[in-house]
N, CA, C and O of each residue as an XYZ file, in Angstrom:
928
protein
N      40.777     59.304     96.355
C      40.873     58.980     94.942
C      42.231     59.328     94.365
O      42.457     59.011     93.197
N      43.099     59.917     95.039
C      44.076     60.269     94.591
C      44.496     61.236     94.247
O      43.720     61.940     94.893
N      45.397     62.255     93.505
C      45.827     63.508     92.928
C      46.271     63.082     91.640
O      46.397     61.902     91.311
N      46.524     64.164     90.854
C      46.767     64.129     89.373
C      48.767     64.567     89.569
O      49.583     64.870     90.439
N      48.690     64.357     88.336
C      50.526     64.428     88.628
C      50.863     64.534     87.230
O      50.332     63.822     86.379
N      52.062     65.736     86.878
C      52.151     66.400     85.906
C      54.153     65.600     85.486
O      55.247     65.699     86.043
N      53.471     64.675     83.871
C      55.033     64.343     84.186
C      55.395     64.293     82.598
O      54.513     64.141     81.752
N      56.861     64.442     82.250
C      57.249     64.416     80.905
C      56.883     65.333     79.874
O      55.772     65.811     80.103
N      57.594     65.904     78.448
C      57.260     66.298     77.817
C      57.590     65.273     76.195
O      58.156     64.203     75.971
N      57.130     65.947     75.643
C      57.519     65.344     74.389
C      58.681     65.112     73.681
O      59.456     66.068     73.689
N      59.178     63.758     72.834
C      59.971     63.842     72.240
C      61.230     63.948     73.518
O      61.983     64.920     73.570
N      61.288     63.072     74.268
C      62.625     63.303     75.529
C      63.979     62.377     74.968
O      63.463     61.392     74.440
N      65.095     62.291     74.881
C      66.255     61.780     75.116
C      65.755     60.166     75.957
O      65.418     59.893     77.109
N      65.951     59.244     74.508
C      65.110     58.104     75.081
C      66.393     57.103     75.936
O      67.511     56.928     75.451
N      66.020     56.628     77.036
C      67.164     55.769     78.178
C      67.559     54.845     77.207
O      66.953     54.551     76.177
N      68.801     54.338     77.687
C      69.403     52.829     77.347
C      68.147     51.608     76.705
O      68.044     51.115     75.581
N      67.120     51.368     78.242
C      65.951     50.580     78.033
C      65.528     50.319     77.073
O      65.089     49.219     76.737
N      65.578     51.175     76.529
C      63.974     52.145     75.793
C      64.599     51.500     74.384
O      63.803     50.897     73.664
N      65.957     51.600     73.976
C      66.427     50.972     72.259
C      66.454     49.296     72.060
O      66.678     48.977     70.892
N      66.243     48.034     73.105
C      65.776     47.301     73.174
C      67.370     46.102     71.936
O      68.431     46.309     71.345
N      66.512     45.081     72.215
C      67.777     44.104     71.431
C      67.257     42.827     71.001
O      66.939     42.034     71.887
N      67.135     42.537     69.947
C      66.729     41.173     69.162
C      65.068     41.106     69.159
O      64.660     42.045     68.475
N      64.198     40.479     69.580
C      63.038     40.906     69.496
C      62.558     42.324     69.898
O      61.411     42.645     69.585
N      63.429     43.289     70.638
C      62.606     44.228     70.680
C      63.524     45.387     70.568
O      63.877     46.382     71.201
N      63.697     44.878     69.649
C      64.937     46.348     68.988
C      64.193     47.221     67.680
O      63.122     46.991     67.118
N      65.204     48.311     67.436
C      64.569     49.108     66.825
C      64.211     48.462     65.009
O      63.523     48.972     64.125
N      64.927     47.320     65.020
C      64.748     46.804     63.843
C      63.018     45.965     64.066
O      62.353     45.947     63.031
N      62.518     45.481     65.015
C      61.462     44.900     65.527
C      60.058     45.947     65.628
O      58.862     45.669     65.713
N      60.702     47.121     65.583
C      59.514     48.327     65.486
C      59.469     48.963     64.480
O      58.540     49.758     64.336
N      60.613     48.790     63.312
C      59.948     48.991     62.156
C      59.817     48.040     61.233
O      59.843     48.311     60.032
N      59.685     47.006     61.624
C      58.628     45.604     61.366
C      57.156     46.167     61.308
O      56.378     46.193     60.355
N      56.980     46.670     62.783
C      55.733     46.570     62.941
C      55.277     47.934     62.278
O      54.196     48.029     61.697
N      55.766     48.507     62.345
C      55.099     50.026     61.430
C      55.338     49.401     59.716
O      54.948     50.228     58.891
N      55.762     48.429     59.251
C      55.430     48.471     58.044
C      54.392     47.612     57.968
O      54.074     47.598     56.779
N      53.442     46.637     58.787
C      52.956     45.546     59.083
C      51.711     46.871     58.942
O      50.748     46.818     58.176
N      52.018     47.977     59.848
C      50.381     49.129     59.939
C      50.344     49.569     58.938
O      49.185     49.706     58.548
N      51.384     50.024     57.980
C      51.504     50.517     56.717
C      50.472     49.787     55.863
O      49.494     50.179     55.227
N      51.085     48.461     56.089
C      50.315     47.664     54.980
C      48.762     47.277     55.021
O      48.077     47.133     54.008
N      48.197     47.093     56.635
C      47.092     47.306     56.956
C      46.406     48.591     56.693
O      45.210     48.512     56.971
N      46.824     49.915     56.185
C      45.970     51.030     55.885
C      46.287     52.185     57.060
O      45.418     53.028     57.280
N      47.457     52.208     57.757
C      47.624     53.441     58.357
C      48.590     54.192     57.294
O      49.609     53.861     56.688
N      47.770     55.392     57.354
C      48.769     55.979     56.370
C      49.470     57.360     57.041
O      50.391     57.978     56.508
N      48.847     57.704     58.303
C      49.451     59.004     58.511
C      50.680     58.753     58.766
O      50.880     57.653     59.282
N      51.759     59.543     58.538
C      53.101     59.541     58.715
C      53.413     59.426     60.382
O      53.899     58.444     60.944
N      53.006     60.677     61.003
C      52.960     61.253     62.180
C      53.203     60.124     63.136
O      54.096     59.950     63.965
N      51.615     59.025     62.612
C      51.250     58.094     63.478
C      52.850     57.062     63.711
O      53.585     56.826     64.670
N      52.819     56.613     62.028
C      53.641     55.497     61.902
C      55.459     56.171     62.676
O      56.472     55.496     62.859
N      55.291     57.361     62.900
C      56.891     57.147     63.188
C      56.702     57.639     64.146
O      57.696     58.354     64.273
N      55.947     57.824     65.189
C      55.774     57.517     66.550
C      55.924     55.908     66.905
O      56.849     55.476     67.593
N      54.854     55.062     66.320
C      54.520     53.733     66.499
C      56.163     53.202     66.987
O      56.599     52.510     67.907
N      56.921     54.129     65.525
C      58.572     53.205     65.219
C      59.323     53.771     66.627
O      60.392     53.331     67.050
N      58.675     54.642     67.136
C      59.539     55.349     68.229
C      59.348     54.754     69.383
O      60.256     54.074     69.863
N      58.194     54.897     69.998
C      57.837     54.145     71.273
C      58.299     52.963     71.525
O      58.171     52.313     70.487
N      58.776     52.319     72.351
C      59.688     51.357     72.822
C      58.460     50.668     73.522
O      58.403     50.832     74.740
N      57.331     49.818     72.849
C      56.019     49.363     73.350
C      56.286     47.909     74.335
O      55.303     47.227     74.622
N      57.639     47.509     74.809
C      58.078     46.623     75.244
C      58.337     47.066     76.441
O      58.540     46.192     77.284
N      58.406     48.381     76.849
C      58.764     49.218     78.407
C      57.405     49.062     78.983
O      57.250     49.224     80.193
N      56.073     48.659     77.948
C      54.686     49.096     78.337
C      54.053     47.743     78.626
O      52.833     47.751     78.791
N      54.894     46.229     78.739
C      54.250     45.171     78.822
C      55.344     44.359     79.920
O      56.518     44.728     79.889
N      55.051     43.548     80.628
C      55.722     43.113     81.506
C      56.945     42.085     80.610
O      56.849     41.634     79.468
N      57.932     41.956     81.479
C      59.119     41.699     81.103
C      58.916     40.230     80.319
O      59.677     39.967     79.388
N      57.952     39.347     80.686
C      58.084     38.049     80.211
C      57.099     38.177     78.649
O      56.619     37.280     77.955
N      57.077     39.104     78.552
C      55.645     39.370     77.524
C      56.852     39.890     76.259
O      56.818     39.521     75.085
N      57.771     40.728     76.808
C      58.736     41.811     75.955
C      58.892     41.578     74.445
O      58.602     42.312     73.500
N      59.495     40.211     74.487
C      59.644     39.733     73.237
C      58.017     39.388     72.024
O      57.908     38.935     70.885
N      57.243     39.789     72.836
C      55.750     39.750     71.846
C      55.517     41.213     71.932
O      54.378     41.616     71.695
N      56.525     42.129     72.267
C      55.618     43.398     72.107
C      55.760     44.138     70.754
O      56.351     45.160     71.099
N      55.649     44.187     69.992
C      55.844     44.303     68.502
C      55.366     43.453     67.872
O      55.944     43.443     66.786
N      54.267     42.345     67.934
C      53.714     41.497     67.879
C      52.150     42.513     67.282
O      51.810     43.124     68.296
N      51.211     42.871     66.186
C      50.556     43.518     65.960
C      49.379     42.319     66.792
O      48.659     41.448     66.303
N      49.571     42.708     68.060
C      48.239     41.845     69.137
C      47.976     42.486     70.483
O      48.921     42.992     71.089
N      46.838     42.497     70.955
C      47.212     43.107     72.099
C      47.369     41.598     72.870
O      47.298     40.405     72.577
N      47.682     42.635     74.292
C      49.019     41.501     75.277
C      47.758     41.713     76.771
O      46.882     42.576     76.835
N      47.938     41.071     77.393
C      47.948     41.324     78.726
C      48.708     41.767     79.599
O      49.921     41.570     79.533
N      47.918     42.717     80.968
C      48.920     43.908     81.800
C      48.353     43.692     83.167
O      48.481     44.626     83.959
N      47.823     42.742     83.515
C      47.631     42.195     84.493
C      46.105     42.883     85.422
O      45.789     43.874     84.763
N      45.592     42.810     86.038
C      44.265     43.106     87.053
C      43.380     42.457     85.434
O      43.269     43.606     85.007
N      43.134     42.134     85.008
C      42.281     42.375     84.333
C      42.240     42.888     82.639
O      41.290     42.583     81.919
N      43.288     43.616     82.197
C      43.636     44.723     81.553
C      43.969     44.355     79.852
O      43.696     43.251     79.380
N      44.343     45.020     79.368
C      45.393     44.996     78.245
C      45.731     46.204     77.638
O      45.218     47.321     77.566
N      47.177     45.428     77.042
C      47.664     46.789     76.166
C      46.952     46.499     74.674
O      46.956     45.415     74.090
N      46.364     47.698     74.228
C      45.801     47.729     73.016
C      46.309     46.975     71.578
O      47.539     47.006     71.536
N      45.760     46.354     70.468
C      46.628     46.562     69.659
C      47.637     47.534     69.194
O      47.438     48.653     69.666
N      48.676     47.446     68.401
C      48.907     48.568     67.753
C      48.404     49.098     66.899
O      48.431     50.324     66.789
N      47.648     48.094     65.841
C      47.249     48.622     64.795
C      45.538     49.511     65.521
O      44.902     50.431     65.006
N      45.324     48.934     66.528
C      43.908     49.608     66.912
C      44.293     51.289     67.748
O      43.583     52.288     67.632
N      45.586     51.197     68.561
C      46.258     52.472     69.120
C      46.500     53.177     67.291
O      45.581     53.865     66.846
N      47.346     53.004     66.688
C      47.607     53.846     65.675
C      46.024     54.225     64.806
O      46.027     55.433     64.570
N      44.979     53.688     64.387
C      43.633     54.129     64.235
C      43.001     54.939     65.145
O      42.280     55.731     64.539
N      42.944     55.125     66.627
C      42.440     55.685     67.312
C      43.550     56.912     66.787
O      43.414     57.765     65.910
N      44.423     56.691     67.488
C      45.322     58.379     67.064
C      45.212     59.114     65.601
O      45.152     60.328     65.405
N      45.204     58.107     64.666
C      44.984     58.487     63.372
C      43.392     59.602     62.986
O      43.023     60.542     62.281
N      42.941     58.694     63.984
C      40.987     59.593     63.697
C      41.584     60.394     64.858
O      41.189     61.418     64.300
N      42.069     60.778     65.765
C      41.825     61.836     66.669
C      42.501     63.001     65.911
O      41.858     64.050     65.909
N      43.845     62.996     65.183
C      44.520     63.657     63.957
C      44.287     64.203     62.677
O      45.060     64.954     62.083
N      42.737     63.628     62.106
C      42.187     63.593     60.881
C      42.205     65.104     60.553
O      42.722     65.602     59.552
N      41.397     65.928     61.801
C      41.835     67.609     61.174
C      41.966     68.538     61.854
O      41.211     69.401     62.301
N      43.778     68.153     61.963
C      44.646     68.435     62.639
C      44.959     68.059     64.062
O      44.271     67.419     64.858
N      46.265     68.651     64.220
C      46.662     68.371     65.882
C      45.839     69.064     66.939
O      45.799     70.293     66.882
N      45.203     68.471     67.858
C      44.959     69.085     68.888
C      45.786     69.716     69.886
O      46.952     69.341     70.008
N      45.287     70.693     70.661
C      46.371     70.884     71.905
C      45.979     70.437     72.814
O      46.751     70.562     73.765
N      44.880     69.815     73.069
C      44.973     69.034     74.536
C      43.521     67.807     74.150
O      42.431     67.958     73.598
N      44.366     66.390     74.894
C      43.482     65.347     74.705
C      43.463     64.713     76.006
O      44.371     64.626     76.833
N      41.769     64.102     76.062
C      41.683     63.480     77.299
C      41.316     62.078     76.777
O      40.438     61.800     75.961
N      42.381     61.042     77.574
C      42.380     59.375     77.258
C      41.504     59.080     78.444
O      41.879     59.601     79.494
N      40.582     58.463     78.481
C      39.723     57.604     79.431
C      40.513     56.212     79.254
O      40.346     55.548     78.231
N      41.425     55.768     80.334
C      41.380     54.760     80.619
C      43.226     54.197     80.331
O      43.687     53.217     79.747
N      43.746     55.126     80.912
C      45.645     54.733     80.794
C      46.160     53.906     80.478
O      47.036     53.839     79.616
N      45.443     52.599     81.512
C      46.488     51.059     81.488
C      47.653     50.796     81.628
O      48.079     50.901     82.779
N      48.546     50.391     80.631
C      50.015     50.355     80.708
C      50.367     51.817     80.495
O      51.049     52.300     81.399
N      50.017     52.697     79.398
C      50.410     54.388     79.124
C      50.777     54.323     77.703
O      51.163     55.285     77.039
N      50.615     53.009     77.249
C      51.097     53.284     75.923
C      50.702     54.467     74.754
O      51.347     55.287     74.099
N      49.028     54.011     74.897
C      48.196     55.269     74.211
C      48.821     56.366     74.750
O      49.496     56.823     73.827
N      48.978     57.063     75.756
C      48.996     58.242     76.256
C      50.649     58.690     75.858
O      51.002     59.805     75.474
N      51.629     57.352     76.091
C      52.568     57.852     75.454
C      52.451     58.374     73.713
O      52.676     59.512     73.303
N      52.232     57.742     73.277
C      51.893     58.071     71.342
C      51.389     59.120     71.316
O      51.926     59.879     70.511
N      50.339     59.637     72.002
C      50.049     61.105     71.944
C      50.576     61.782     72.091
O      50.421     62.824     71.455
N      51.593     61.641     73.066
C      52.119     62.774     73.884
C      53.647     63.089     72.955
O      54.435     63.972     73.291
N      53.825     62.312     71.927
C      54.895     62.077     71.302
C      54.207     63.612     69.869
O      55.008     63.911     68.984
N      52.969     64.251     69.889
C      52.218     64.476     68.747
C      51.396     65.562     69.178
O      51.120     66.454     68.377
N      50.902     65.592     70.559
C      50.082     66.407     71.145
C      50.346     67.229     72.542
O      50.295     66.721     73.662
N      50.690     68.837     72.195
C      51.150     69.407     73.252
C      50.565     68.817     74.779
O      51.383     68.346     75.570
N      49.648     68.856     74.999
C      48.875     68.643     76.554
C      47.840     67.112     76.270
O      46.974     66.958     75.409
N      48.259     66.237     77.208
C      47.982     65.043     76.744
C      47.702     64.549     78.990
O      48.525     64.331     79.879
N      45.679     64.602     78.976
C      45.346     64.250     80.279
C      45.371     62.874     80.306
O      45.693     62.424     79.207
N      45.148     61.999     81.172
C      44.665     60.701     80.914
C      44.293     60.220     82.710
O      44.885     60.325     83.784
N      43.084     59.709     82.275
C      42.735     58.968     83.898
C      42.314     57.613     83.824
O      41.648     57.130     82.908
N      42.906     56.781     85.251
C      42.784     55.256     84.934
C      41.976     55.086     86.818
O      42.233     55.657     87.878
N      41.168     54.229     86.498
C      40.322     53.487     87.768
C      41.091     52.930     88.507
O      40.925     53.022     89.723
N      42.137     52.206     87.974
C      42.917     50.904     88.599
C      43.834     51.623     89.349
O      44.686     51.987     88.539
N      44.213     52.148     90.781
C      45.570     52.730     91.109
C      46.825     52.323     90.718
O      47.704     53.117     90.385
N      46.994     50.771     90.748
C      47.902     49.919     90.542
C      48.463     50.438     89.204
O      49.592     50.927     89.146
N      47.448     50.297     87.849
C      48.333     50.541     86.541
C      48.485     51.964     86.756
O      49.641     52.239     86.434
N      47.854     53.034     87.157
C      48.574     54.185     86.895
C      49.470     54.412     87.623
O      50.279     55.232     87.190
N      49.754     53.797     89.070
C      51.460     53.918     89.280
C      52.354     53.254     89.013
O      53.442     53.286     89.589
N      52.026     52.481     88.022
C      52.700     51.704     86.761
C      53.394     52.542     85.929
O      54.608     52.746     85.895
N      52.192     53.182     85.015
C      52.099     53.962     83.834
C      52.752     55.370     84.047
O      53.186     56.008     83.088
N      52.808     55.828     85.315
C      53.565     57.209     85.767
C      55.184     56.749     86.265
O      56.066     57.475     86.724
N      55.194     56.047     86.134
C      56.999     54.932     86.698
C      57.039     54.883     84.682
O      57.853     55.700     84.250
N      56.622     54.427     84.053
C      56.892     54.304     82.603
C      57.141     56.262     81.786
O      57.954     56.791     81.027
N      56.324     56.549     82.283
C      56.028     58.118     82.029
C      57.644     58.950     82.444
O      58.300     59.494     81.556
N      58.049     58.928     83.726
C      59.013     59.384     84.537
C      60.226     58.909     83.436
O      60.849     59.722     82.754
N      60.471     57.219     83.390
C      61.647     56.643     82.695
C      61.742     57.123     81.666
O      62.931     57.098     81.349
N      60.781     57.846     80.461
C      60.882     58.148     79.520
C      61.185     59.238     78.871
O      61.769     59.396     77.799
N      60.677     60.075     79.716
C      61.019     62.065     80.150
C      59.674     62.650     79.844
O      59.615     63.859     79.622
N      58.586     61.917     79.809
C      57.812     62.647     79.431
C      57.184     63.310     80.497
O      57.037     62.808     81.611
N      56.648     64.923     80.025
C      56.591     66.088     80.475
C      55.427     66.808     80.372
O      55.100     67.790     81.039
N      54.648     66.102     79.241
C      53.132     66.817     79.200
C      52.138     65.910     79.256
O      51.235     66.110     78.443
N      51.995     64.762     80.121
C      51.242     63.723     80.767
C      50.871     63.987     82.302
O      51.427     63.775     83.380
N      49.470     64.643     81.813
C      49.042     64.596     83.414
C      48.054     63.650     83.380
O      47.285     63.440     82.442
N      48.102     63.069     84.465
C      47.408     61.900     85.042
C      46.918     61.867     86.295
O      47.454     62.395     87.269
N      45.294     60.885     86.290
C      44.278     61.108     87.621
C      43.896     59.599     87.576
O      43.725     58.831     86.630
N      43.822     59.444     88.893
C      42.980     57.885     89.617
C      41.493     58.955     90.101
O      41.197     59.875     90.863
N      40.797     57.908     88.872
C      39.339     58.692     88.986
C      38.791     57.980     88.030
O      39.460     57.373     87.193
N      36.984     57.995     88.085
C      36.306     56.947     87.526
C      36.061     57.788     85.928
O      35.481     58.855     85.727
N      36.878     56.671     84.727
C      36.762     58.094     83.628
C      36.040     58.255     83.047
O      36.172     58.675     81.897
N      34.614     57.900     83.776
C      32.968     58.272     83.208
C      32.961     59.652     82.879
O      32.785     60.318     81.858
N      33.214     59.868     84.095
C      33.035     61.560     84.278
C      33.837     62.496     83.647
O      33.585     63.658     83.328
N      35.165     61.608     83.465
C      35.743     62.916     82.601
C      37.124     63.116     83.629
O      37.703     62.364     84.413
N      37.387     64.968     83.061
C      38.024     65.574     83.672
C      38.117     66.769     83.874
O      39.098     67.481     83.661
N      36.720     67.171     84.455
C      36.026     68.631     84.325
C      36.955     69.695     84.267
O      36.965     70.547     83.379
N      37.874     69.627     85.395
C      38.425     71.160     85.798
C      39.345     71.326     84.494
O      39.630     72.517     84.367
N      39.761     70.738     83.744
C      40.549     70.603     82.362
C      39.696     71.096     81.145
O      40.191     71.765     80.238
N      38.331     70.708     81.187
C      37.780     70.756     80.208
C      37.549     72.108     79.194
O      37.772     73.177     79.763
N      37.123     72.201     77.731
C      36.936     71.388     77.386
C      38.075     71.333     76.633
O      38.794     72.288     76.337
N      38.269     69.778     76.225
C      39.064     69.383     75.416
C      38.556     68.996     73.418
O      37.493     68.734     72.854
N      40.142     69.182     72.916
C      39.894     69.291     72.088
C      40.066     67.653     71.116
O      40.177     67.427     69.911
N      40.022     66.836     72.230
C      39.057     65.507     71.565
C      39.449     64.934     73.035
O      39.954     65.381     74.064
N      38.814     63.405     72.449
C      38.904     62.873     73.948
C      38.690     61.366     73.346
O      37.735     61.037     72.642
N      39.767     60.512     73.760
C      39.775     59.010     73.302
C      39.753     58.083     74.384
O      40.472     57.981     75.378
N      38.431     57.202     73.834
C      38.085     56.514     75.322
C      38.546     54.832     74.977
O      38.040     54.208     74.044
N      39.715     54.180     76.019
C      40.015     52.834     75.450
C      39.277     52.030     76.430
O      40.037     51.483     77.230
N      38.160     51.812     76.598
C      37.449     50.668     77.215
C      36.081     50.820     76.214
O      35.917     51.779     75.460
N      35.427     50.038     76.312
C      34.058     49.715     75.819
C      32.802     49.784     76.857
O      32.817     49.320     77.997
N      31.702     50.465     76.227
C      30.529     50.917     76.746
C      29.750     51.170     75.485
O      30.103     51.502     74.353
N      28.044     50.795     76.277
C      27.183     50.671     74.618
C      27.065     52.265     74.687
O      26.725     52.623     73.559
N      27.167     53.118     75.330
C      26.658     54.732     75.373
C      27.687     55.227     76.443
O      28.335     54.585     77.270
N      27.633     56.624     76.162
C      29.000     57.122     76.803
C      28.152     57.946     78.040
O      26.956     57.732     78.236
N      28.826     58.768     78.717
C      27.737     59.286     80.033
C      27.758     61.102     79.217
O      28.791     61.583     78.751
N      26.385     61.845     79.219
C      26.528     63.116     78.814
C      27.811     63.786     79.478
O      28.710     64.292     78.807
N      27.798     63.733     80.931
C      28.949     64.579     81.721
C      29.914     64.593     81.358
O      30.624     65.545     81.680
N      30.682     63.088     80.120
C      31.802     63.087     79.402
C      31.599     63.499     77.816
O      32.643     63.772     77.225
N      30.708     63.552     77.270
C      30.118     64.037     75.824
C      30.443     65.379     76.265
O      31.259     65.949     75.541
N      30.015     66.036     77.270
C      29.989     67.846     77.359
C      31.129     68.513     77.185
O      31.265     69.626     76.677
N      32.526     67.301     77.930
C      33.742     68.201     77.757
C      34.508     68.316     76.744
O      35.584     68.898     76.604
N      33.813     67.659     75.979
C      34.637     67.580     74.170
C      33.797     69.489     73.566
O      32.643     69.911     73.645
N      34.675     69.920     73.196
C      34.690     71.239     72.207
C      34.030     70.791     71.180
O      34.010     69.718     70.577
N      33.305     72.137     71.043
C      32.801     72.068     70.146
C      33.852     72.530     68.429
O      34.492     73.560     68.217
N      33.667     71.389     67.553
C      35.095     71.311     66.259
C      35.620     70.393     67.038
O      36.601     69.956     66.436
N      35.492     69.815     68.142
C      36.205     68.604     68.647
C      35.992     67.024     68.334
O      35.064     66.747     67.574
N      36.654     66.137     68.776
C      36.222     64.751     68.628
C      36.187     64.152     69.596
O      36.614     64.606     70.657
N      35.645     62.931     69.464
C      35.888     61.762     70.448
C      35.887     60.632     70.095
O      34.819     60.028     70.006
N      37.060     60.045     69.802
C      36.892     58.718     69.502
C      36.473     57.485     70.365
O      37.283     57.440     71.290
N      35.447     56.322     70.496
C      35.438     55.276     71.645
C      34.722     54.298     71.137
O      33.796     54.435     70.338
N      35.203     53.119     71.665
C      34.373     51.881     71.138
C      33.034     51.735     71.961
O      32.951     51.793     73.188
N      32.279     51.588     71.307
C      30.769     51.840     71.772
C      29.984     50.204     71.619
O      30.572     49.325     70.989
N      29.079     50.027     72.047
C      28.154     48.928     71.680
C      28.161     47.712     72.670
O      29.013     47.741     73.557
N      27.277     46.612     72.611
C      27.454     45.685     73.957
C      28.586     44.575     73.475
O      28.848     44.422     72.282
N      29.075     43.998     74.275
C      30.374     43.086     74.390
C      30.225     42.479     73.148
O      29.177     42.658     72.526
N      31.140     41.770     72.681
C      30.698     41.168     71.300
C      30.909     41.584     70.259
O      31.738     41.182     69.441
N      29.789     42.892     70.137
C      29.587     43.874     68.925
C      30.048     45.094     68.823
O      29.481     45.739     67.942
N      30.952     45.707     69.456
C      31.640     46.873     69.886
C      31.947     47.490     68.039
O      32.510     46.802     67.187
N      31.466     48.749     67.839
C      32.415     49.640     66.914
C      33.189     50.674     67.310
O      32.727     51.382     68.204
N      34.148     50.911     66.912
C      35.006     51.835     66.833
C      34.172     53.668     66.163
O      34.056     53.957     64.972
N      33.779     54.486     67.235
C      33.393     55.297     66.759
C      34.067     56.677     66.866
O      34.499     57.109     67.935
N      34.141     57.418     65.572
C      34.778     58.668     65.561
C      33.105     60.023     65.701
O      32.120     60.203     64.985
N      33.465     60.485     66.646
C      32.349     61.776     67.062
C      32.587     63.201     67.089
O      33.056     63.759     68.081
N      32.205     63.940     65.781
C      32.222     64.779     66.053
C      31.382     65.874     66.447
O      30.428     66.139     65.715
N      31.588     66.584     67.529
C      30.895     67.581     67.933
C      30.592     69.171     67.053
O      31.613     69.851     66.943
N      29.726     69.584     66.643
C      29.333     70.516     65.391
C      28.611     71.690     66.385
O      28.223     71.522     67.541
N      28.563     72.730     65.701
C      27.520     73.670     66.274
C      26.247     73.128     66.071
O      25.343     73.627     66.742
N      25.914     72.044     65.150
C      24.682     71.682     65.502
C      24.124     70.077     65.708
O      23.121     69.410     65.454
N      25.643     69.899     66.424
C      25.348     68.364     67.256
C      26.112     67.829     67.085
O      27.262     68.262     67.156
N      25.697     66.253     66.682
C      27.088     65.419     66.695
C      26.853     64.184     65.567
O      26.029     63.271     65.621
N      27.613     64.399     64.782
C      28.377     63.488     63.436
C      28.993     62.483     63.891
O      29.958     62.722     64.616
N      28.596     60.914     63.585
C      29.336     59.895     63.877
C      29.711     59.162     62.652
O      29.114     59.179     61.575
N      30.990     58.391     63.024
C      31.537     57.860     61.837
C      32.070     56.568     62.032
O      33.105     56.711     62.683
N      31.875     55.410     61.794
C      31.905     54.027     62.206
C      33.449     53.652     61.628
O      33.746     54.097     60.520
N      34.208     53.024     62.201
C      35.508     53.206     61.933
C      35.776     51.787     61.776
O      36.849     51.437     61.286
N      34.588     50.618     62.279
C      34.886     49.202     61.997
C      34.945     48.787     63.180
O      35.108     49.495     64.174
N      34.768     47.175     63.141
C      34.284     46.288     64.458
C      36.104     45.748     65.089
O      37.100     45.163     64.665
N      35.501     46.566     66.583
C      36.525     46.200     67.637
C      36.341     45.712     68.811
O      35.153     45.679     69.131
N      37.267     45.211     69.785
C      37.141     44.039     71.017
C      37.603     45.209     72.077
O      38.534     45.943     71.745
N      37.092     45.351     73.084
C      37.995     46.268     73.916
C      37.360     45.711     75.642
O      36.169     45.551     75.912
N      38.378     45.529     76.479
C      37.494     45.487     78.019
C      36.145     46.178     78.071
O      35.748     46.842     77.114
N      35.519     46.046     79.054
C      34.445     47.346     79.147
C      35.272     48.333     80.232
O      36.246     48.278     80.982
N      34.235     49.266     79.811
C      34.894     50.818     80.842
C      33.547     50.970     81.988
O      32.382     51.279     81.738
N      34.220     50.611     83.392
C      33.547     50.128     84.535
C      33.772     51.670     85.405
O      34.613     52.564     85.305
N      32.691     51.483     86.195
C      32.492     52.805     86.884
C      33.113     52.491     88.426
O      33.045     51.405     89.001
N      33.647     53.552     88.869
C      34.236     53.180     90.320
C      35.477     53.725     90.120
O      35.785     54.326     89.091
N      36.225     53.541     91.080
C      37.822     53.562     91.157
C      38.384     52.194     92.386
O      37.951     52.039     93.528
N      39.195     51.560     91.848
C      39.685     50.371     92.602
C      41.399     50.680     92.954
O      42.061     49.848     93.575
């Protein structure tokens, strides 16, 4: 199944790549952070990460010029990179009260999510099924400097026990119910954000875990792959 691998820290000295030119320059990313603005993201945090991340390193080269495009894209097996405006909501509810120090992403893909966190959140896990995108997403991770992205090829039903627990945990695939073994490693004062429900009808749910259970909060209707069990 693979090993986990400890790479980048936050906030690194961004490459040549990474500042982009005509569609995907830095004038093209704060397009799109005023585009989330205007849709209802309001945390600061979020939006000048969004403007930071170079979301064009995270989509294949013929795609580049749509990456600032508030859509998600395709990343090949199957996959996609999230919206933005749906990445900046997920981070936004995982942020609501306060920063965490350590978050577990079910489901990597390109790394974009995991980058935005990691731009915000000291210790930032993330595990992907697909081997292929996460030695994608750890080649994107490396180019960028980031330093507090550890990453596992592992099925991310289960989680990421020996880590646990964490102090939220954001799942980007879709499933109508999540598995207890991954409900357990969220802290308690913790969250979990994940799109829940059968294909079609998916919501966006924010979960919080209480000393005396768990508080859900419907965040609005979203599209996401499903989150498949296995490792490929």
């Amino acid at each position: 199944m693979g090993g986990d691998a400890v790479i980048g820290r936050a906030r690194p000295p961004a490459p040549p790549a990474a500042l982009g030119t005509g569609m995907t320059s830095q004038r093209a990313r704060d397009r799109l952070v005023e585009r989330l603005r205007a849709a209802g993201i309001a945390d600061s945090r979020v939006l000048d990460v969004i403007g930071a991340v170079p979301r064009h390193l995270f989509v294949d080269e013929a795609l580049a010029s749509r990456a600032y495009e508030d859509t998600a894209l395709p990343i090949g097996l199957s996959q996609t990179i999230s919206q933005p405006y749906v990445v900046a909501r997920m981070t936004e509810a995982v942020l609501r009260a306060g920063v965490p120090g350590k978050v577990l992403e079910i489901g990597t893909g390109s790394g974009y999510q995991a980058a935005v966190l990691a731009q915000i959140v000291p210790e930032v896990y993330t595990v992907e099924r697909i081997e292929e995108l996460l030695r994608q997403a750890r080649r994107r991770f490396r180019q960028l400097g980031y330093r507090n992205i550890r990453s596992k090829h592992d099925d991310g039903n289960i989680g990421w026990a020996a880590h646990a627990p964490f102090d939220a945990i954001l799942v980007t695939a879709g499933r109508e119910q999540l598995d207890p073994a991954l409900l357990e490693q969220v802290a308690v004062g913790g969250v979990i954000v994940a799109p829940l429900g059968p294909s079609g009808a998916q919501s966006l749910m924010r979960i919080e875990r209480t000393p005396d259970g768990w508080a859900r909060e419907n965040l609005g209707a979203v599209s996401f792959v499903p989150l498949l069990r296995g490792v490929t």
